[in-house]
N, C-alpha and C positions, 0 to 999 in steps of 0.2 A: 442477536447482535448483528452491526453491520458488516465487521470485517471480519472478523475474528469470531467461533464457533461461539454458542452459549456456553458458561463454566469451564472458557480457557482462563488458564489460572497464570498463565506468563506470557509477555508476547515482546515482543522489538515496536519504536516507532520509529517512521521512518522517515525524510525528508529526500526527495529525489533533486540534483542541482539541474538538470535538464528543464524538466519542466515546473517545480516547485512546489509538487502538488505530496501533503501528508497523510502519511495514509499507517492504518497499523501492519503487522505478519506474525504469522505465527514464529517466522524463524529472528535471531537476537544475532546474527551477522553481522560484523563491523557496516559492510555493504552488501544490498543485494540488484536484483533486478528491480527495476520499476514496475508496478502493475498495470499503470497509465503508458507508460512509453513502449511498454511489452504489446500494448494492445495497435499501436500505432506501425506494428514492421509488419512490412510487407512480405512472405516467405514463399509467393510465386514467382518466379525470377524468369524473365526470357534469357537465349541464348548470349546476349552479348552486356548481359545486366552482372555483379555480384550479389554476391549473398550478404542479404543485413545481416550485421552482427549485432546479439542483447548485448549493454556493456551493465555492469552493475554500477548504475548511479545514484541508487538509492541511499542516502546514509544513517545510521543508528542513531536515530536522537537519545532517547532511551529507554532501559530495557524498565516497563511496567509489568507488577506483578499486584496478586490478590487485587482489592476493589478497586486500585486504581486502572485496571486492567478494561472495565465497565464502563467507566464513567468519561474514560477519553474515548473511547469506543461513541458511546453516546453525543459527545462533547465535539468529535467529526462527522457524527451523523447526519447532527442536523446542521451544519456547515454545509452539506449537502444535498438534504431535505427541500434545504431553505425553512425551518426551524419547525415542519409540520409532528408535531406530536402524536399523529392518528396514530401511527402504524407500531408505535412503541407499546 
């Protein structure tokens, strides 16, 4: 699978208000971090810069379990495939 391991059996979906982007996690957190916006801080700071802070913007659309857990797995995948079935 793409986000979430083969034969996770429960997962959170998430919706981030930052940047918009859905994505699954293994954790079922009212919020958590984003995976997209996590990837975007910068954590080398010069002397007269601060330190970005993660905020948790991600929110709990909802908590999927058993097959439905798969098939939105699949169902974002190729959302970002661009719908190539090779690799499935």
């Amino acid at each position: 699978m793409y986000y979430v391991p083969d034969g996770t059996t429960k997962c959170g979906y998430y919706q981030c208000e930052s940047c918009g982007e859905k994505f699954l996690s293994l954790q079922t957190m009212n919020t958590i971090d984003c995976i997209y916006c996590e990837q975007d801080v910068d954590l080398e700071i010069g002397p007269d810069e601060d330190m970005s802070t993660l905020k948790d913007t991600a929110k709990l659309i909802q908590v999927l379990e058993g097959e439905d857990v798969e098939k939105m797995d699949t169902l974002l995948s190729l959302a970002i495939t661009g719908g190539n079935y090779d690799w499935i």
